[in-house]
C-alpha angles and dihedrals in degrees: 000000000000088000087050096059103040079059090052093051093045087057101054098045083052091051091042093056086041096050089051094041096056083045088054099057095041085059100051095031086057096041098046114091112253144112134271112258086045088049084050104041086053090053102060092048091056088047086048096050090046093050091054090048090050083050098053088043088052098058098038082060099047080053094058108045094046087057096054093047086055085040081049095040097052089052095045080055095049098046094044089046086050095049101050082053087060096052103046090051088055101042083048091050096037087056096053093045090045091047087050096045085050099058085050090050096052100040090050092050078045088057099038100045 
């Protein structure tokens, strides 16, 4: 939980910089003085540039989530191996102990009867 919300966190700090940056450059880009085609053109680049950025965080992301879930998965397999184990040992237990009881309860209503 706590890895999940420090990703959480990093991303919004990350959308956060990259809201105020492309601010940024939307102010300066509309108050500077040039023309149209030049403001454009800028533009695109800045759009270009943010759309690569997106892309390599994006990746980094899907990295890292598909890490944890093999990370998830290998634990869920471990626990659930461990716990079969468990399980078999005490059914197998359990078995021998009820046969046992069994033989104790029948020769003492033997008795009694």
């Amino acid at each position: 939980m706590k890895k999940a919300g420090r990703l959480g966190n990093r991303l919004g700090v990350a959308s956060a910089f990259a809201l105020g940056a492309t601010a940024g450059s939307l102010a300066t880009l509309v108050c500077a003085p040039q023309s149209g085609q030049v403001v454009r053109r800028r533009l695109l680049q800045k759009a270009r540039g943010f759309q690569k950025t997106a892309e390599r965080q994006l990746g980094k992301t899907k990295r890292l989530i598909v890490n944890q879930a093999d990370q998830f998965r290998d634990t869920a397999i471990d626990t659930i191996d461990q716990a079969r184990d468990w399980v078999t040992q005490r059914v197998a237990n359990g078995k021998h102990k009820v046969s046992g009881h069994r033989r104790i309860v029948r020769r003492r209503a033997i008795r009694t009867a």
